[in-house]
Backbone as a printed PyTorch tensor [residue, N CA C, xyz], in Angstrom:
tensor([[[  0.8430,  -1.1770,   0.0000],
         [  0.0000,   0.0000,   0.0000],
         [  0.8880,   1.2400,   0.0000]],

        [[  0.4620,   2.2660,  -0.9950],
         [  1.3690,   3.6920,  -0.6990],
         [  1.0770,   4.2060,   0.0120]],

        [[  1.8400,   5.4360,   0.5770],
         [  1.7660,   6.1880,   1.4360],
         [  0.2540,   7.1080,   1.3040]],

        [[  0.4760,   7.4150,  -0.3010],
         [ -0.8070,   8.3150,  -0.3740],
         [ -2.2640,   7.5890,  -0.2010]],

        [[ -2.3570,   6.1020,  -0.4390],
         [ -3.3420,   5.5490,  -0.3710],
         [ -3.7890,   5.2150,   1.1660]],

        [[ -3.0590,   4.9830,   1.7890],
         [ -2.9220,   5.4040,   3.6770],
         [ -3.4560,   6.7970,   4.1710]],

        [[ -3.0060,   7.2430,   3.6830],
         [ -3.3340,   9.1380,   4.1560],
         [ -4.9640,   9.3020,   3.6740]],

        [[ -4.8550,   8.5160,   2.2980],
         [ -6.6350,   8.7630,   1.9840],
         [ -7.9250,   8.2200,   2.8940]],

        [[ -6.6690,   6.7090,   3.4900],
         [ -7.6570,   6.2170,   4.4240],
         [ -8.2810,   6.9000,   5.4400]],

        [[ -6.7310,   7.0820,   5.8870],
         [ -6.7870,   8.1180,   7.4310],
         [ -7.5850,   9.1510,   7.3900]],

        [[ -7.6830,   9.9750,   5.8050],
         [ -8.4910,  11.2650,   6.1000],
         [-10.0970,  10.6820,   5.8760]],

        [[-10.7390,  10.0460,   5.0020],
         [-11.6780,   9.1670,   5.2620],
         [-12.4020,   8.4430,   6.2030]],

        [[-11.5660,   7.9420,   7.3940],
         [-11.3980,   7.5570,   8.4020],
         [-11.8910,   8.7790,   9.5650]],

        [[-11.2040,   9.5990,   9.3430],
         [-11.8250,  10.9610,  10.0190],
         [-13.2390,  11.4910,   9.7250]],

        [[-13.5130,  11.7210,   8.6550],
         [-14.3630,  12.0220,   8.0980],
         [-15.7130,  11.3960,   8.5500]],

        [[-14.9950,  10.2990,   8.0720],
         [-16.2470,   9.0790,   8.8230],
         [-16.6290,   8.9520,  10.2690]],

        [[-15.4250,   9.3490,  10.9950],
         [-15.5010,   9.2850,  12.6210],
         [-16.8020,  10.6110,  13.3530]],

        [[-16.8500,  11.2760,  12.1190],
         [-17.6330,  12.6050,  12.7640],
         [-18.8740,  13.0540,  12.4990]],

        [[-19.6020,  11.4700,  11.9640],
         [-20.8150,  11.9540,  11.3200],
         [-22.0990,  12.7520,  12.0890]],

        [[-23.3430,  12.8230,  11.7240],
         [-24.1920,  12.9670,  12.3640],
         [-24.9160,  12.6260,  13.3590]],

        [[-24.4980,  11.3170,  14.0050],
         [-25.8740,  10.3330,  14.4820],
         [-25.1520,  10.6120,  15.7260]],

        [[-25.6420,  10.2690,  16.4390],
         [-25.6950,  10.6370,  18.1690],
         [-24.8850,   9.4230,  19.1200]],

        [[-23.5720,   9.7590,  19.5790],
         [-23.1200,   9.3780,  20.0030],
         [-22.4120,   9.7330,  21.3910]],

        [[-21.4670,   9.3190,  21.6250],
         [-20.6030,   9.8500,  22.6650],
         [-19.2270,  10.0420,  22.2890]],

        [[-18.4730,  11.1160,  22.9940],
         [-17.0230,  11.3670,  22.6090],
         [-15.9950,  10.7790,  23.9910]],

        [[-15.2820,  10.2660,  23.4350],
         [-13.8410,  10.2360,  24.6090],
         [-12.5140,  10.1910,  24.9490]],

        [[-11.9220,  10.3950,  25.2420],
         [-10.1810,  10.9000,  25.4360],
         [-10.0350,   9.5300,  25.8590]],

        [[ -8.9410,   9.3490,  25.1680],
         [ -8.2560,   8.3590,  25.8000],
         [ -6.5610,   8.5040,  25.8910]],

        [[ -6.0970,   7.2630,  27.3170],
         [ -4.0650,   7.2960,  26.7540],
         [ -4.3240,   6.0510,  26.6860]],

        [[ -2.7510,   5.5110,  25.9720],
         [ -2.4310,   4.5150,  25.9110],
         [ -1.0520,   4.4710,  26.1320]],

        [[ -0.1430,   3.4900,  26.8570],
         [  1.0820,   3.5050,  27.1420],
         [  1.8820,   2.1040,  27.4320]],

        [[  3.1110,   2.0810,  27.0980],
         [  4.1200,   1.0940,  27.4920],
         [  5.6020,   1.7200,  27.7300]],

        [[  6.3000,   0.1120,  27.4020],
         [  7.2220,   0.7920,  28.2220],
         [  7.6810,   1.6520,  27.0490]],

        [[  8.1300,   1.6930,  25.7040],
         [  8.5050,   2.1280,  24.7090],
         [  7.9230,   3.2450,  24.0610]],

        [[  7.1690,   3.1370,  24.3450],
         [  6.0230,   4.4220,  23.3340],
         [  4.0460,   4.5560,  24.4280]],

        [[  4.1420,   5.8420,  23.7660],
         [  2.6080,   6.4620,  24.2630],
         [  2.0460,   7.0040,  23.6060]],

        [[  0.6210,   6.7910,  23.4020],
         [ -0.4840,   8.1620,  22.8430],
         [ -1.9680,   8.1540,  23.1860]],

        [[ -2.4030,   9.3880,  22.9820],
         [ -3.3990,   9.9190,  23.5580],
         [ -4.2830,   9.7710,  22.0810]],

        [[ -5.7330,   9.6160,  22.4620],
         [ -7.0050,   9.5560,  21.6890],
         [ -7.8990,   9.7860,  22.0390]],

        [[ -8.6930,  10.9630,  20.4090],
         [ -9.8650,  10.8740,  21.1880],
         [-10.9560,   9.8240,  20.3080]],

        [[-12.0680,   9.7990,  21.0050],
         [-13.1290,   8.8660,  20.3330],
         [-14.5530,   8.9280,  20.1600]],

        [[-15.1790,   8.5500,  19.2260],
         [-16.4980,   8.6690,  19.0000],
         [-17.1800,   7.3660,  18.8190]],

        [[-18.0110,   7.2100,  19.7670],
         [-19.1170,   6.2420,  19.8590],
         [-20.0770,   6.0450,  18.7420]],

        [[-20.4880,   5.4650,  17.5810],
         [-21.7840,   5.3730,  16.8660],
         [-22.8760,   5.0000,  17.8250]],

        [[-22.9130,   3.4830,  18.4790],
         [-23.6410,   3.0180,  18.9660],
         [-23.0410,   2.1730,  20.0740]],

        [[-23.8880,   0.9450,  20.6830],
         [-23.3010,   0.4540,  21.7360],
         [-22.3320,  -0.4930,  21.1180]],

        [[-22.2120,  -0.8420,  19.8570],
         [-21.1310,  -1.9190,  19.0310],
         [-20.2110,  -1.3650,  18.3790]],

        [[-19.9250,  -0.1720,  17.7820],
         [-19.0170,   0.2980,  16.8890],
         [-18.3780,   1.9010,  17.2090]],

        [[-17.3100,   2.0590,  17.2550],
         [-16.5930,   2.7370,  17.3830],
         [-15.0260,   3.3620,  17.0370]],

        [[-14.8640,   4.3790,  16.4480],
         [-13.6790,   4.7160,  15.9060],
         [-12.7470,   5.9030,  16.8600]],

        [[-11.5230,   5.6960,  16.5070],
         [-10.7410,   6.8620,  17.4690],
         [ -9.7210,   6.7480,  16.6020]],

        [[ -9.2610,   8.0220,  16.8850],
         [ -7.9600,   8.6580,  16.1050],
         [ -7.0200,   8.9640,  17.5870]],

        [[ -5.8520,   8.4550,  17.4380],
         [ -4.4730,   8.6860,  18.1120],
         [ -3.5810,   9.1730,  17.9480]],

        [[ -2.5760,  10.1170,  18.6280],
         [ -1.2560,  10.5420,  18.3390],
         [ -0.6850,  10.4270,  19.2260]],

        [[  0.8060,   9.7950,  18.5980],
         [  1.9190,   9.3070,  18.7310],
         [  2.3460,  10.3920,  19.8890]],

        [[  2.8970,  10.2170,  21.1880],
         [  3.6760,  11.2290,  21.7880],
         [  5.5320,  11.0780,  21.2900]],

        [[  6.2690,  11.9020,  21.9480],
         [  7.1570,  11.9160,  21.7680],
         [  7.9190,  12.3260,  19.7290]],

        [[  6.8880,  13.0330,  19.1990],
         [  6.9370,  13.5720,  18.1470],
         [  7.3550,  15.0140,  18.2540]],

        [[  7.9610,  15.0120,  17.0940],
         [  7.9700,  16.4910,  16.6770],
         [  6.4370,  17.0090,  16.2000]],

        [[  6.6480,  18.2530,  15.5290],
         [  4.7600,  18.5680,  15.4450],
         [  5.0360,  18.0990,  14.1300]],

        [[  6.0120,  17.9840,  12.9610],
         [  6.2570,  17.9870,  11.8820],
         [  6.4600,  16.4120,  11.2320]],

        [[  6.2200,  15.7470,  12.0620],
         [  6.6180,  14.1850,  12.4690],
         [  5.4250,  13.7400,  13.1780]],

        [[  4.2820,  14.2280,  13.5630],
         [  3.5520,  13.8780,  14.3710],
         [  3.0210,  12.2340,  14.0020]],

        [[  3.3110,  11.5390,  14.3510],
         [  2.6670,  10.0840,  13.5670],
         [  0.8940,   9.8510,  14.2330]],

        [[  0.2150,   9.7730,  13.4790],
         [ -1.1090,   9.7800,  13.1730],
         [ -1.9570,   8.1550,  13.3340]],

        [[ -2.8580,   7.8390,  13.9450],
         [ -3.5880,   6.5250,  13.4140],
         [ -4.8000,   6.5750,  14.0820]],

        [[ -5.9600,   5.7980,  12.9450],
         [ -6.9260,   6.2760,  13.1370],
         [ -7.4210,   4.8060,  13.0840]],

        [[ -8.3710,   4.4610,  13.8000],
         [ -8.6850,   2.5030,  14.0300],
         [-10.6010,   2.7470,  14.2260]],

        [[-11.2330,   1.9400,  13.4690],
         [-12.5670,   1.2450,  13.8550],
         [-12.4530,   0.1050,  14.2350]],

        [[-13.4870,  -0.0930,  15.8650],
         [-13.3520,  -1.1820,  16.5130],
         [-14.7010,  -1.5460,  16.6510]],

        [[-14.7860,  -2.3440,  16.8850],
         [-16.4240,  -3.1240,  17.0850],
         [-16.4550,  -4.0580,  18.4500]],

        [[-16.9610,  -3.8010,  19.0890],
         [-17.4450,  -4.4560,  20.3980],
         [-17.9860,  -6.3160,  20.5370]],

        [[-16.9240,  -7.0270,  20.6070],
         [-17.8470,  -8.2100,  20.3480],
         [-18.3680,  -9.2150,  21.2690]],

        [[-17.9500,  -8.4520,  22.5740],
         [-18.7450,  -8.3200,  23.9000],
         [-18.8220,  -7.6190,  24.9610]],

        [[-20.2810,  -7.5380,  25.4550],
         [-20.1970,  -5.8900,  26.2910],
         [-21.0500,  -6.9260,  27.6680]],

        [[-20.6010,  -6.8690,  28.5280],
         [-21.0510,  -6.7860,  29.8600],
         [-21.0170,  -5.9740,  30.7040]],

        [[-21.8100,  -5.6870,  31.5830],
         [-21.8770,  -4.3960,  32.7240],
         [-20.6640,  -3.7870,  33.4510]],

        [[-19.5030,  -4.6180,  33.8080],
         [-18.2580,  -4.7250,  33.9270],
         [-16.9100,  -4.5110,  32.5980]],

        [[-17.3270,  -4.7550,  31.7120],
         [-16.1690,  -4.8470,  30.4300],
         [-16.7230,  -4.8910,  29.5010]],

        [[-15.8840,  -4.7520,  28.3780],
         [-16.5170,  -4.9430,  27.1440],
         [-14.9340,  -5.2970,  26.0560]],

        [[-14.9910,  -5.9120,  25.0280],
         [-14.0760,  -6.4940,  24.1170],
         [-14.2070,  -6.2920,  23.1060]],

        [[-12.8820,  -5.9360,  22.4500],
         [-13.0550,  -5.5010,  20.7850],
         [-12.0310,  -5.2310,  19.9520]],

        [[-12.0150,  -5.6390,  19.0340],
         [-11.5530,  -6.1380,  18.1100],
         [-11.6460,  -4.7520,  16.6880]],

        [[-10.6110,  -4.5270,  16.3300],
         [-10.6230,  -3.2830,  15.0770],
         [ -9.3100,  -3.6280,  14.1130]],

        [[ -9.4170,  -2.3900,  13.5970],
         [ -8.4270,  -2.2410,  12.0590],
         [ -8.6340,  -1.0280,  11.7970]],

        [[ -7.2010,  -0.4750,  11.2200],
         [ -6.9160,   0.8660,  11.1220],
         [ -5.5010,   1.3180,  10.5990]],

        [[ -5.1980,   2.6340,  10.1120],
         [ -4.2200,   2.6690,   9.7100],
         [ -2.9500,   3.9480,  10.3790]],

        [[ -2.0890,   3.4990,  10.3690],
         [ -0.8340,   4.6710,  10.8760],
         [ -0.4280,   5.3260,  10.1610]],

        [[ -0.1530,   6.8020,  10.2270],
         [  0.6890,   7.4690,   9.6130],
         [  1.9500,   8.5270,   9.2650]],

        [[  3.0250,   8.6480,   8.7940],
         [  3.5440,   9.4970,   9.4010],
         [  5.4470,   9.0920,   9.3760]],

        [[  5.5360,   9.0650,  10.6260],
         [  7.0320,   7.8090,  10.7910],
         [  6.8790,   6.7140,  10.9530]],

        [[  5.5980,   6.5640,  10.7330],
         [  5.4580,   5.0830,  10.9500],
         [  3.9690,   5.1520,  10.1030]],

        [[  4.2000,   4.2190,   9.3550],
         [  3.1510,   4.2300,   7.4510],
         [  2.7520,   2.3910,   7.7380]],

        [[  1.1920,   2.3680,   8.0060],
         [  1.4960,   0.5290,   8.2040],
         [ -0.4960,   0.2140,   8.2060]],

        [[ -1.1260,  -0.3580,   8.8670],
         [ -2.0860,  -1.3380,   8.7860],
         [ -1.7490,  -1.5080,  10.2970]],

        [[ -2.8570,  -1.1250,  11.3110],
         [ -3.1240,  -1.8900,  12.7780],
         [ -4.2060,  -2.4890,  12.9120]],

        [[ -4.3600,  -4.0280,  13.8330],
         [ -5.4300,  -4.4470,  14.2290],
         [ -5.0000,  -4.6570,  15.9060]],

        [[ -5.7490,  -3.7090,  16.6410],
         [ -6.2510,  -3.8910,  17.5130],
         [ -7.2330,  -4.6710,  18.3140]],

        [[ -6.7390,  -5.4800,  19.3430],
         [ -7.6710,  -6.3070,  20.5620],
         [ -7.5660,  -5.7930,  21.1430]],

        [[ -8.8660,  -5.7630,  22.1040],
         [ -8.4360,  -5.1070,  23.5200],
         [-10.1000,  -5.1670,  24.6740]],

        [[ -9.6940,  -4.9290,  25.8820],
         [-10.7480,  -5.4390,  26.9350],
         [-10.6450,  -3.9540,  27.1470]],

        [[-11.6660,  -3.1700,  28.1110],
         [-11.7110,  -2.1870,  28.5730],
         [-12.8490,  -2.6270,  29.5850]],

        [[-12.2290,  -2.1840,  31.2330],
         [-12.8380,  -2.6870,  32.2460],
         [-13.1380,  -1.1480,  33.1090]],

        [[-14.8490,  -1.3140,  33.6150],
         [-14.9460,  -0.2690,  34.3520],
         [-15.4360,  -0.5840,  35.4720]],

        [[-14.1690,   0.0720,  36.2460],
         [-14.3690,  -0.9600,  37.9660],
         [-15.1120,   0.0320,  38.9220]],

        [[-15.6160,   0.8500,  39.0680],
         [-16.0590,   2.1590,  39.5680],
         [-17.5360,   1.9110,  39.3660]],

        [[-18.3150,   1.5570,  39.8740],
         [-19.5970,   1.8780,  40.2330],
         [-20.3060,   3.3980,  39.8760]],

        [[-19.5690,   3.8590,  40.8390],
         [-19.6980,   5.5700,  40.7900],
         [-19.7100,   6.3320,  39.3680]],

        [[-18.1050,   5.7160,  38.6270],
         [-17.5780,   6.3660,  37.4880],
         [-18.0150,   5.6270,  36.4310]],

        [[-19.7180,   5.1310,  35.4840],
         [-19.5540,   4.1110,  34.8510],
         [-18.5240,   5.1560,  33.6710]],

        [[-18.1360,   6.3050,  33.0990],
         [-17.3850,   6.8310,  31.7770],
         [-16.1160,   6.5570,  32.4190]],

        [[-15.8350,   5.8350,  33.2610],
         [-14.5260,   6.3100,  33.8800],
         [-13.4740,   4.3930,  33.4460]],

        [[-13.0960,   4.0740,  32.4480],
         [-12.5610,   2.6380,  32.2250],
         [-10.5690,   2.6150,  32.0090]],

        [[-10.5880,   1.7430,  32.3170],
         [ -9.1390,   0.8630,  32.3820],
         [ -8.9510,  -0.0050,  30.8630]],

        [[ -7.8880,   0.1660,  30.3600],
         [ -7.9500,  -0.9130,  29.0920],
         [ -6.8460,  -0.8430,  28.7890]],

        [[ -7.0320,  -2.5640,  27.9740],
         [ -5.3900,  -3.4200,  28.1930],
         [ -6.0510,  -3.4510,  26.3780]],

        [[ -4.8310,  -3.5190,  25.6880],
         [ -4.6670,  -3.5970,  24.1370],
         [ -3.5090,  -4.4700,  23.6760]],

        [[ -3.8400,  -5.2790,  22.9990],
         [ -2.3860,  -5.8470,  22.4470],
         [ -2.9170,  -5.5080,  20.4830]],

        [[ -2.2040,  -4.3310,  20.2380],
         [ -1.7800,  -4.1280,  18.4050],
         [ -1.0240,  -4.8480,  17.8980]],

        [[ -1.2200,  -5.5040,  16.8140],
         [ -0.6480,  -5.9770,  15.5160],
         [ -0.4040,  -5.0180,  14.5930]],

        [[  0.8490,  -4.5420,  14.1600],
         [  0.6680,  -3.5160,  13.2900],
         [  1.9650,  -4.0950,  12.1010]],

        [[  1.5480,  -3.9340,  10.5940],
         [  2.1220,  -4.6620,   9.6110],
         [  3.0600,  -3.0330,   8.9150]],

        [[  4.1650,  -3.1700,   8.8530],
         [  4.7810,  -1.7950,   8.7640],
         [  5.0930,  -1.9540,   7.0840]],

        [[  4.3970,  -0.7350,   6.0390],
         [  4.3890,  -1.0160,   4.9180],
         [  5.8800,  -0.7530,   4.5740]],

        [[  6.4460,   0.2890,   5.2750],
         [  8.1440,   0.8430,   4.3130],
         [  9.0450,  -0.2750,   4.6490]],

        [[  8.8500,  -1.2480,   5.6250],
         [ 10.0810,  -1.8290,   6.1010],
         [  9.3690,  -3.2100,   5.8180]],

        [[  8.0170,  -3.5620,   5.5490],
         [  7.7020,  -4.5610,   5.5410],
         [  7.9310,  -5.6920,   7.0070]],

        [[  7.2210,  -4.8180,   7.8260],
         [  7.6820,  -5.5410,   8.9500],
         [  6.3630,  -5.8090,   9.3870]],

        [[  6.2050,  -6.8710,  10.9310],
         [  5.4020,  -6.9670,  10.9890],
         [  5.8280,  -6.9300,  12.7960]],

        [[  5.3510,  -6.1130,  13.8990],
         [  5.3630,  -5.2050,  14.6100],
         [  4.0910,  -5.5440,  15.5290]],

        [[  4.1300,  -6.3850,  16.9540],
         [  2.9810,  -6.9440,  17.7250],
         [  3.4300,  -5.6340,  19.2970]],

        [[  2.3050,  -4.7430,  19.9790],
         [  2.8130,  -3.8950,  20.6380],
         [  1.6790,  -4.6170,  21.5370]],

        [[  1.5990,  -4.2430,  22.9710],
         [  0.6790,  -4.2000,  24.1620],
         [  0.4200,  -2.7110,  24.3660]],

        [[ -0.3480,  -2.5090,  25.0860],
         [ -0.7090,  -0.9530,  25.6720],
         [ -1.5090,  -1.2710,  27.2820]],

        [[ -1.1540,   0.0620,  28.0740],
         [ -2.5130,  -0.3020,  29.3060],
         [ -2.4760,   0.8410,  29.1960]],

        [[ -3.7140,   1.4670,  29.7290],
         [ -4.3820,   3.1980,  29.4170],
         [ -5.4970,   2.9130,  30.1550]],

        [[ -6.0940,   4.3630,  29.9860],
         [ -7.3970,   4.9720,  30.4190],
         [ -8.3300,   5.5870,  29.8590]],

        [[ -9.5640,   5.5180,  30.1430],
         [-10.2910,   5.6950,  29.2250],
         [-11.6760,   6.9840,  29.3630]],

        [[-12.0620,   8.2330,  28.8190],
         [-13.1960,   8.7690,  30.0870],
         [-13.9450,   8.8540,  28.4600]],

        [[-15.2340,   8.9310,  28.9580],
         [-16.5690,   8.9820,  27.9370],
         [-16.9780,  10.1970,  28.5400]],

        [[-17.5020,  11.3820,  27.3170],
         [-18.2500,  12.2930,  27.9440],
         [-19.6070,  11.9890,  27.3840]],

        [[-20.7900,  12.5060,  28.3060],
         [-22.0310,  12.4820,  28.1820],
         [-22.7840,  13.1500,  27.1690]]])
């Protein structure tokens, strides 16, 4: 895949993340030991959901970019699981699929969640293929 055909995704991807229908928005981090970034996110419904991330530790000119739809493929009152695909961009040009649990232990706080991620990400310039973990936090606004 080229670079420019990535970037079309990504801006598409955006595009798509911001439609009309009534959802919820939310910030998120994500972190290890190697790398971090912050996202925010938009809810469609109680199954599908997209967020766009950036890379910390960038220049602004370097900022590496990725934007992922995930789908929920189980939600209990406690957690929920899901499974996506999405693309990076930037210093790092590739294809991610994301797993991941997100647990909300707070009674009090149900927008308030914990979440563990393990990415697969297939790196197009180097042809690599690149498995990361993450643990982060998660807040939903109303």
């Amino acid at each position: 895949m080229s670079k420019i055909t990535l970037k079309a995704i990504f801006i598409l991807s955006l595009l798509f993340s911001f439609n009309q229908a009534k959802a919820q928005l939310s910030v998120s981090y994500f972190g290890n030991s190697a790398n971090s970034k912050v996202g925010v996110g938009y809810d469609f419904n109680e199954k599908l959901w997209t967020e766009l991330r950036i890379y910390s530790g960038t220049s602004l000119e370097n900022v590496t970019a990725e934007a992922v739809l995930n789908y929920n493929f189980l939600r209990r009152e406690k957690y929920r699981t899901y499974v996506g695909g999405g693309v990076v961009v930037n210093n790092l040009n590739g294809v991610v699929v994301p797993i991941g649990v997100q647990f909300t232990p707070f009674e009090s706080l149900n927008n308030f969640s914990f979440h563990i991620e393990l990415q697969a990400m297939y790196e197009v310039d180097y042809e690599d293929l690149f498995i990361n973990g993450f643990g982060g936090i998660r807040y939903k606004f109303n």
